[in-house]
N, C-alpha and C positions, 0 to 999 in steps of 0.2 A: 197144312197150308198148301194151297192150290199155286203152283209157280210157275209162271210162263219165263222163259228167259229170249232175251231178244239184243240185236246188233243191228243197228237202219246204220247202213252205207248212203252218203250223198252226197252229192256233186260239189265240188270247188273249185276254183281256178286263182292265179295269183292276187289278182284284187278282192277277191270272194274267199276268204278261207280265216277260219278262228283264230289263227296267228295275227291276223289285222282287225280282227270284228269281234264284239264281244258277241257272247253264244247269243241273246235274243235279237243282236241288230243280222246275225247270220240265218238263223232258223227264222226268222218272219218277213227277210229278203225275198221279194219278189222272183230272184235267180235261182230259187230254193228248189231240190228237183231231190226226191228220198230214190234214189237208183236200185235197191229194194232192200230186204231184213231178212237175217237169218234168226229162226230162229226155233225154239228146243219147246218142245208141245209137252204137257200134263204127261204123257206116256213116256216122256225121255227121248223123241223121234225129232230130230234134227232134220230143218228142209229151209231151201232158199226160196221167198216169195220176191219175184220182180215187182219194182216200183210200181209200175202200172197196174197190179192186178191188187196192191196190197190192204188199200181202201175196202176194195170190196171184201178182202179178207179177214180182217177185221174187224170189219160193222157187223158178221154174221155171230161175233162174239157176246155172250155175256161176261163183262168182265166186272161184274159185283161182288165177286165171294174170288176170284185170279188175283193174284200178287206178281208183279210185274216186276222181274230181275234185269238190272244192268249194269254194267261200269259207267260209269257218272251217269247216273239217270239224272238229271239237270239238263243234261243234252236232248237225248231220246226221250224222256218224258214231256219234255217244252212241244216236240215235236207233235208226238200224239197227242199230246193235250190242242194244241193249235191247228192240225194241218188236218188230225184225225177225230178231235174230240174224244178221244181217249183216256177215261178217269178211270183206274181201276182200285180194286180193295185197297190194297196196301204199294209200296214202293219198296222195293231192294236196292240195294245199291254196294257193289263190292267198293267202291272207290270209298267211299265215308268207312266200309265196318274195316276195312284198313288203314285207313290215317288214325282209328281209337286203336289199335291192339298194334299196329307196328311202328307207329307215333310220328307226326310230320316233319320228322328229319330225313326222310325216306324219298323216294320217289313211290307214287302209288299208282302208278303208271298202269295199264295190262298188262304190259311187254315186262315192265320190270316187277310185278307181281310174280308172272308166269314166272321171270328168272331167279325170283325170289322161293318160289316151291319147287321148283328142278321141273316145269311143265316145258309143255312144247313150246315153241315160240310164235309171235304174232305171224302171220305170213300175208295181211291184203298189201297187195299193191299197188298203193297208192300213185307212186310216178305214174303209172299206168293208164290212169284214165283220171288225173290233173287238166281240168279244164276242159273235158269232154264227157256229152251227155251219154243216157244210158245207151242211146241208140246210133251213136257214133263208134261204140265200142266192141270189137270185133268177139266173135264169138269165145273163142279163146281166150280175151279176155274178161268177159262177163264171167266166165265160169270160174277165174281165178279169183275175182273177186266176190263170186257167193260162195268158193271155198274158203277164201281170205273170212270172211265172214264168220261162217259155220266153225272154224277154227275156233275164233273169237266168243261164240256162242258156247263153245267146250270148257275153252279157259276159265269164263265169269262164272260157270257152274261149277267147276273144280276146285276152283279159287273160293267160292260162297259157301260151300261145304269142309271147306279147312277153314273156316275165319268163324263159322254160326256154331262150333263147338266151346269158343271161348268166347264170344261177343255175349255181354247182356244181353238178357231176352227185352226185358224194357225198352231198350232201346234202337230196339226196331223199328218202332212206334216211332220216338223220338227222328230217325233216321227217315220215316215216312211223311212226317209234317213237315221236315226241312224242306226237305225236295218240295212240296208241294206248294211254299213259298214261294220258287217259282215255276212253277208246269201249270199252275192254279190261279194267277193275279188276278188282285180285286179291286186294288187303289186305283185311283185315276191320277192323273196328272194334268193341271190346269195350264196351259200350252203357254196361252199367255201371261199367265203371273212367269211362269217359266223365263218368258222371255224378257220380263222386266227384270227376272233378276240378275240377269246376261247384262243387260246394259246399264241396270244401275250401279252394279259392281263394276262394270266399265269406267262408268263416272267418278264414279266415288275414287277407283284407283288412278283415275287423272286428276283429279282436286289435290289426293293425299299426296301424290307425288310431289306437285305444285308446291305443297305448303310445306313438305319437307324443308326446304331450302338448301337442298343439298345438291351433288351430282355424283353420276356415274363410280368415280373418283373414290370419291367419300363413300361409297356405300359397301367397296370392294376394297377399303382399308380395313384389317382388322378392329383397330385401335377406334378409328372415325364411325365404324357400323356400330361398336359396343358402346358409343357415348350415345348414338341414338338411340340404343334400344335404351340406357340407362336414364338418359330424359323422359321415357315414357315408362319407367318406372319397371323395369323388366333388365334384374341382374344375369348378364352374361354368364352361361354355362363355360366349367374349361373341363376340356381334359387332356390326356398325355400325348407328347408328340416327340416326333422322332430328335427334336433337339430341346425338349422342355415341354412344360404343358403350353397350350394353346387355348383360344377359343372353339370352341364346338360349333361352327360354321359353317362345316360338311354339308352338303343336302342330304346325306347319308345319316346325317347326327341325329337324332330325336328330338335335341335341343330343337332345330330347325323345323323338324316336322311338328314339332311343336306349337310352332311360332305361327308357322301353318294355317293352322284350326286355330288361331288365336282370338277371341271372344272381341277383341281391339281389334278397330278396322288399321290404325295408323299401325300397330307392330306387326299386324300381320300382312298390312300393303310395305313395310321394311323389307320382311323377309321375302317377301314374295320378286323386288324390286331387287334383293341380293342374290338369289337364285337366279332371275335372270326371267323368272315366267312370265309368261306373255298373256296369261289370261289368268285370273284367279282359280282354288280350286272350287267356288262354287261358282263362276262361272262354267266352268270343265261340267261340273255336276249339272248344271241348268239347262246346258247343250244334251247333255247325253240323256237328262229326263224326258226334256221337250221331242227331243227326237223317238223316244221312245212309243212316250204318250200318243203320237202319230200314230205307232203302230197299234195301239188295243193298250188295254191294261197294262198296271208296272209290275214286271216280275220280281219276285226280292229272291237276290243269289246271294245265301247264307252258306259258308261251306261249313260243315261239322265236324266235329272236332278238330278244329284250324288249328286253335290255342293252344299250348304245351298242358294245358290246365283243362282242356275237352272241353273249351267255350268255343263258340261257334268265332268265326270269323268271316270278313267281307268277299266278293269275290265278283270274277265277268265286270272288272273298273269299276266299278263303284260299291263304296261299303255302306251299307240302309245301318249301321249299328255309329255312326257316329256324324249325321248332319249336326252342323251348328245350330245350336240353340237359338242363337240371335238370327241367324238368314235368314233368309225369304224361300228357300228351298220347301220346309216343312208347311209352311201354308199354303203350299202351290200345289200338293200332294192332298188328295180327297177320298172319300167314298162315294161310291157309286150313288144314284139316288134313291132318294127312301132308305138310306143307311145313315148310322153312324159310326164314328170310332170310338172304340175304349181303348183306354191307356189307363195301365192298370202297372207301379213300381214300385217294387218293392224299399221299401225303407231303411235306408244303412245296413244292408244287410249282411254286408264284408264286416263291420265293426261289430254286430252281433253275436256272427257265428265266431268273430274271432274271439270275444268276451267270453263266449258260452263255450267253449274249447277250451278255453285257459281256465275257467271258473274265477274268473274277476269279476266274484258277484256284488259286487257295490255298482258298476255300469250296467249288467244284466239287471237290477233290481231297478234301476233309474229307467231303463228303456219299458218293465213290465210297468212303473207307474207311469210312463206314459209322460215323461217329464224331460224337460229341453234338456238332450245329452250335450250341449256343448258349451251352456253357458259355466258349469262349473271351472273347466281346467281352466276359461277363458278366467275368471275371477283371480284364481290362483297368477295365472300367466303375467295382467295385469297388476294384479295386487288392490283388488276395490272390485266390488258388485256388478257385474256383467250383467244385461236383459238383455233380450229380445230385440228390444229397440235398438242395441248400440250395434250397427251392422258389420263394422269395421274389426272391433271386439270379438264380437259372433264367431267371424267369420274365420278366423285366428283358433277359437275352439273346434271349430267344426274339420280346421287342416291338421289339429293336434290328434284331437281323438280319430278321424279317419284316415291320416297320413301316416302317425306316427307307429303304428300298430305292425310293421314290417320293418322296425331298424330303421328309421329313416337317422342319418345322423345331423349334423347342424348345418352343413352348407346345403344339404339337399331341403331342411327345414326355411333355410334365409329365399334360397330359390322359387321354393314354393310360394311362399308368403309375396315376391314382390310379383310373378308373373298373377295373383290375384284369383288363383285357382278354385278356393272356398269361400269369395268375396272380394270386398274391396283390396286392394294390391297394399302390401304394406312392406315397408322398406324397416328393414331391419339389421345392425350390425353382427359379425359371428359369433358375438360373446353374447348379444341375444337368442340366438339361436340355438346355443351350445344349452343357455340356460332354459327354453323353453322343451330341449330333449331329454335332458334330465327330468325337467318336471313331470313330462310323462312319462318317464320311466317309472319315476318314484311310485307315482300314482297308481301304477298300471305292472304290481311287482309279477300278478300271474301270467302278465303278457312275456315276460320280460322269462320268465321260466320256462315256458313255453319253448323261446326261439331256445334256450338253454338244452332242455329236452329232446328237443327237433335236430340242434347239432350231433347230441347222441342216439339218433336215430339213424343218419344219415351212413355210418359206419355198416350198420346192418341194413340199408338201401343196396350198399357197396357187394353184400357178400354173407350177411350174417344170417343168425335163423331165421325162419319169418314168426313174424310175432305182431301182435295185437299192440295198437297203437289210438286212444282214443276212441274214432269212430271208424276207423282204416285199417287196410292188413297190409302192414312192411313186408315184403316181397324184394327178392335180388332184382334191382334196377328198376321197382315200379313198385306206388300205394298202389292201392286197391280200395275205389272209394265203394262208399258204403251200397250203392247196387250194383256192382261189381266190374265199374267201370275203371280201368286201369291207368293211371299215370305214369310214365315212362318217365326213366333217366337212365337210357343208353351207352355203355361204356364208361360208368361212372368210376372216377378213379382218385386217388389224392396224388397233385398236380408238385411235382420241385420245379418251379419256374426258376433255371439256373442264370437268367440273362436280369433278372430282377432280386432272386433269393426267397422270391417269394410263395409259400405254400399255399396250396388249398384244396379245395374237394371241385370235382368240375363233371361234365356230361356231355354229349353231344346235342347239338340242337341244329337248325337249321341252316344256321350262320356260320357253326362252327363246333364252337364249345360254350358255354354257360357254366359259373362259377355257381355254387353252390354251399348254401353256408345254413347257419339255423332260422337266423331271419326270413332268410329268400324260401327255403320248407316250408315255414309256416305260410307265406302267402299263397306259396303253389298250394298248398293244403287247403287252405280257407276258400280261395275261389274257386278249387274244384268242388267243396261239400255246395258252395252258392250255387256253384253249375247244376249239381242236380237234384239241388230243392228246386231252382226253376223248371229243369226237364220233370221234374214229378209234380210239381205242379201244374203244369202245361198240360200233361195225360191225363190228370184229373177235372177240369174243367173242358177239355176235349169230352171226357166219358159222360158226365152231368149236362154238358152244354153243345151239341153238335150243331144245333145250327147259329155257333157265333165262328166266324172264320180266321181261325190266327195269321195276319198279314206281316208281322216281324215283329222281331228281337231283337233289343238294345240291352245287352250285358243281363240286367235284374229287371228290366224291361217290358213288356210284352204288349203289342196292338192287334185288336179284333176288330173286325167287320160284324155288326150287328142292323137287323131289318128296324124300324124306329118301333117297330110294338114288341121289340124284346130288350128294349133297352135296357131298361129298369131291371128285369130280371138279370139279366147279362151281368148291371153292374153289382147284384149282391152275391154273384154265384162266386163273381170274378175275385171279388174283397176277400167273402170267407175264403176259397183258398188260397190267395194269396196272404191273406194271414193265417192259413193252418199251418201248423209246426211236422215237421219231419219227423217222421216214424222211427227215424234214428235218432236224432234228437229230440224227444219228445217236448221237453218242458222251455225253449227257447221263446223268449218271446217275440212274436214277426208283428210287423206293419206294413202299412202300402198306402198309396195313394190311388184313385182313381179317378181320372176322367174324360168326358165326355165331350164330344164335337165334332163336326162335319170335317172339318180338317184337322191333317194328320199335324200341326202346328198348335 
């Protein structure tokens, strides 16, 4: 492989710099000035090109068959993609192939890479020339910062060459398409649906408040915000507090983030009114699209292996993997013209792979005929014949068979049910709930073996030998998923919490520490093997299909730009692989849905 490696230094000052601007409102600012790039040529020759000249130094490039290395190319890539037209073979990127092998508890910094392999240390300086053009900049310091540079040009290649001996090969590839979600944008953004939905959501949160009939007062009572949320049918989460448990009301809480993205305009104009926020967050989102769309195309900033699980995650303010279904956001988002969208998702595919792992072949065997997985448990649940038709019913199956499959216990079961997560919201007591966990257990004895299994796995996670596990290799502190992408659990230890009594297996994670149990393995498990049947699926409809444009990832997900005379094709290249089954697991049965429309909604 042919590897240019490159560092573009530019310009900032205190109102202009990435600490206040997400990367594409920075790199497409008109104040935008590339002061120039170091960088390390095919022969390993290291040289600083000035801004001014660097245009013409790089349009004299073929870069069709070059592979273009950097630390967050997200950054530098946007750039040359934008300023220079710059598309080249492949993307590198040290910042991604070290968040997969040294795991995102980490800083993945340069600086704290560098100090993470005993290298030299970062040296541009930056105070230096803060809010001063290239040519304000006294000679002496230009020079420090195309050596600041060329340092940084040494590092990413040092650093890329310790990380490309254990990183998948695959997933280069994989590391190549993220990036180019955005250095690459296709989607448009409709300025003005954009802007309706800024002020409809405006409205809308002046009505709901209205009709509340509450105030301030009431909303910032514990007691008085939980009878609100429980009129609308949404049981308050609790958990431990320093003099008892408490309600989960934190903005910190998930409960809350929850409530959030809440599919109800009135629970989630609650919470949004108990937080204190002043705009909604797809307001937030509508501003920061609209303003985009201004600029050219919408870039989707997906960062790679975000997840403890090496699923991609949201990034640069805004996350493309979790618009509301109900908003006005996704139909305000388009293809260019003469295009369409595919959407193309995968079918329960967490509930499958977890079936076909456990070998609870009576569900595997209901999914290969193709037959509704959720009216059964619902039947059971209820006690009398469940269809299709009974939503409410349904919808109660569809939270058993896909919630329960990770331990869920009975308050997390009662929770789920009334915030209406798998359908209509259903309020239900704990002794229904306790009784609806058993039934899927009963049901469900290879799942239930599994998390058993998984517990006595975890010991040799800790320390033990490595050994063959399913479809994974146990490894001290990391699976090893099946194309040899690695899952961490960093400092995994069995925990005496002396201030409670209470034991357990724990890890480090980004927050802190993560408890660790059979149940919580099997999930981390299941949605890494999901992880990368979608990245192997992804490569494979890349190699068969190059001129459909992968525009983003939603979890099992996936959306292409297609011309209108390759629709049709598109969408049966797109089905069969999405329904081909994994080489590692061969005989699993997959489904998908796909489809088709101008807009991304």
């Amino acid at each position: 492989m042919n590897i240019v490696t490159l560092d573009l230094e530019t310009y900032f000052g205190s109102d202009y710099t990435l600490s206040k601007m997400t990367t594409e409102a920075y790199v497409r600012d008109p104040r935008f000035e590339a002061l120039g790039c170091g960088i390390r040529w095919l022969d390993g020759q290291t040289y600083w090109c000035p801004g001014d000249k660097f245009a013409e130094h790089i349009g004299k490039v073929d870069w069709s068959d070059i592979a273009i290395l950097c630390h967050h190319a997200h950054f530098d890539g946007l750039i040359l993609s934008h300023h220079y037209g710059v598309k080249p073979h492949a993307w590198l990127d040290t910042l991604s192939m070290a968040r997969l092998l040294l795991g995102n508890h980490l800083s993945v910094g340069l600086g704290a890479l560098s100090a993470h392999y005993g290298l030299a240390a970062k040296t541009v300086p930056y105070e230096l020339f803060k809010g001063r053009r290239w040519s304000e900049l006294s000679l002496g310091v230009q020079q420090a910062v195309a050596d600041g540079a060329l340092r940084d040009v040494a590092l990413t290649w040092e650093i890329f060459n310790k990380l490309i001996v254990d990183f998948p090969p695959e997933e280069l590839a994989v590391v190549d398409a993220t990036i180019r979600l955005f250095t690459e944008p296709t989607l448009v953004g409709d300025v003005e649906a954009l802007g309706k939905v800024w002020t409809d959501e405006a409205q809308k949160k002046r009505e709901i408040i209205a009709s509340l009939g509450t105030d301030a007062a009431s909303l910032q009572s514990p007691d008085k915000f939980a009878a609100l949320l429980r009129a609308e049918g949404v049981e308050p989460e609790i958990k431990a507090g320093k003099n008892g448990s408490i309600f989960a009301f934190a903005k910190t809480d998930q409960f809350m983030k929850d409530l959030l993205e809440d599919e109800n305009d009135r629970v989630r104009t609650l919470a949004e009114a108990r937080l204190g926020v002043r705009s909604t967050i797809d307001q937030t989102r509508a501003e920061r699209l609209g303003f985009m769309a201004g600029r050219g195309a919408l870039p989707v900033y997906l960062g790679y292996a975000a997840a403890h699980t090496t699923r991609w995650g949201g990034g640069d303010k805004l996350n493309w993997q979790n618009f509301r279904r109900a908003g006005g956001i996704r139909r305000a988002i388009q293809a260019p013209d003469g295009h369409q969208i595919i959407k193309a998702d995968k079918s329960q595919v967490e509930c499958r792979f977890l079936n076909m792992v456990a070998e609870q072949w009576d569900v595997i065997q209901r999914f290969a005929n193709k037959e509704d997985p959720y009216v059964g448990i619902a039947s059971k649940a209820y006690g009398r014949p469940i269809t299709r038709a009974d939503e409410t019913e349904r919808g109660t199956g569809k939270q058993l068979e896909l919630s329960c499959g990770y331990g869920a216990g009975a308050e997390t079961i009662v929770r789920t049910a009334a915030k209406g997560t798998y359908g209509p919201p259903v309020r239900i007591e704990l002794a229904t709930g306790l009784q609806w966990r058993d039934l899927y257990r009963a049901t469900h004895p290879e799942v239930v073996n599994l998390w058993r299994a998984a517990g006595r796995v975890i010991s040799n996670l800790a320390g033990g030998r490595p050994s063959d596990w399913n479809v994974v290799r146990v490894e001290t502190g990391r699976l090893i998923l099946p194309n040899g992408c690695p899952m961490l659990y960093p400092d995994l230890n069995y925990f005496d919490d002396l201030e409670t009594g209470e034991q357990y297996w724990r890890y480090r994670n980004r927050k802190g520490w993560a408890k660790l149990y059979g149940a919580k393995l099997v999930e981390n498990l299941i949605q890494g093997l999901a992880r990368i049947d979608m990245s192997q699926t992804l490569l494979r409809i890349r190699a068969r299909l190059p001129e459909a444009k992968l525009v983003n990832l939603e979890h099992d997900a996936a959306y292409y730009v297609v011309s209108n005379k390759d629709v049709e094709r598109a969408k049966e290249v797109v089905y069969e692989e999405f329904c081909r089954a994994p080489a590692w697991l061969p005989d699993i049965p997959l489904d998908c849905e796909v489809h088709v429309g101008e807009r991304y909604g």
